[in-house]
C-alpha positions in Angstrom: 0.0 0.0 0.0 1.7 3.6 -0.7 1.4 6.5 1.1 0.1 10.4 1.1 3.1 12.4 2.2 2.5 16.2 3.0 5.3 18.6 2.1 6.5 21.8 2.2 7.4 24.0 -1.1 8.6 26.9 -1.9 7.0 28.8 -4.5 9.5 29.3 -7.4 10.3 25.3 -6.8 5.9 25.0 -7.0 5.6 26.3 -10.1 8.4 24.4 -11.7 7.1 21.6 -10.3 3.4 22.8 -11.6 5.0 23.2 -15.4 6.5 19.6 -15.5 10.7 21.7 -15.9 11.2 19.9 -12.0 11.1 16.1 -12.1 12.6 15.7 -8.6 13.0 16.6 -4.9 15.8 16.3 -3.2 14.9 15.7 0.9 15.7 13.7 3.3 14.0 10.7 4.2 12.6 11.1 7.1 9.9 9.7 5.8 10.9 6.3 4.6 9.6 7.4 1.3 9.3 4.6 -0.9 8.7 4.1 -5.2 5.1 4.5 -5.9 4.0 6.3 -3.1 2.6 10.1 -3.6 3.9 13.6 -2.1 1.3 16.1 -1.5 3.3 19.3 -2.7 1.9 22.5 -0.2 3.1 25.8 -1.5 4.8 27.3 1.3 5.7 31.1 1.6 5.8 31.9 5.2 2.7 30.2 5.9 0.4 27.9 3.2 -0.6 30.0 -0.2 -3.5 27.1 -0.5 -2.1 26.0 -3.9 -0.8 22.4 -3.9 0.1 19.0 -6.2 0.2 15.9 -6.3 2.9 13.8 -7.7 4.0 10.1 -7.7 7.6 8.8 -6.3 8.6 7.0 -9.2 12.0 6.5 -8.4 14.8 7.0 -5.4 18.5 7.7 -5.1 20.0 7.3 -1.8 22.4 10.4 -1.8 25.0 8.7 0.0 25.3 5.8 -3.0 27.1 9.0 -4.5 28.5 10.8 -2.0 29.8 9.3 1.7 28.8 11.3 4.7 25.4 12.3 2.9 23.4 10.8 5.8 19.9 9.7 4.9 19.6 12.2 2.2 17.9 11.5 -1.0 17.1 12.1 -4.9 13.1 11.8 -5.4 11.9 10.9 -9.1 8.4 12.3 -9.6 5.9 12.7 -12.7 2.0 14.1 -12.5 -0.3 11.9 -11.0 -2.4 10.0 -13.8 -6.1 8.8 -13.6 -5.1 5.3 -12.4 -3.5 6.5 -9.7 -6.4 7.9 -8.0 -7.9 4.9 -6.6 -4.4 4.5 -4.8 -4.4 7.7 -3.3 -8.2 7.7 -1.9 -7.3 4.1 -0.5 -3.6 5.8 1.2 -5.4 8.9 2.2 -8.3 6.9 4.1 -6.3 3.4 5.2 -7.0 0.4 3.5 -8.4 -0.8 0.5 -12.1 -0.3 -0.8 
């Protein structure tokens, strides 16, 4: 089962996200963020514009694979959300499957 995960954005990072030029987030995984599960992108500019995205993890690079000392840092693949991938978010968002 994947999981909803609500983040923080700045707004020049937002709307690149937005236009499709930003295809991935670099954070650390606090999170345990795993392939296939969704970020919930909340502009962020002092307090919450309201404006926010949804993408899907469709890939991660452990940072410190690349670079030692990196700690739990990692390199976030996402795309748009499609159709299909709605079901999976209701179920995530509520727990469990329907």
């Amino acid at each position: 089962m994947c999981t909803v995960h609500s983040l923080k954005i700045g707004p020049m990072f937002f709307a690149d996200v937005l236009s499709g030029h930003k295809k991935a987030e670099f954070r650390i995984n606090d999170r345990d963020f795993k392939r296939g599960d969704f970020l919930l992108l909340r502009e962020w500019e002092g307090e919450y514009t309201g404006n926010k995205l949804i993408v899907k993890i469709t890939h991660i690079l452990p940072i410190d694979n690349l670079i030692s000392g990196c700690g739990n840092w990692v390199m976030l693949s996402i795309t748009p959300i499609c159709a299909t991938d709605t079901l999976s978010i209701i179920e995530a968002m509520v727990g469990g499957e329907l």
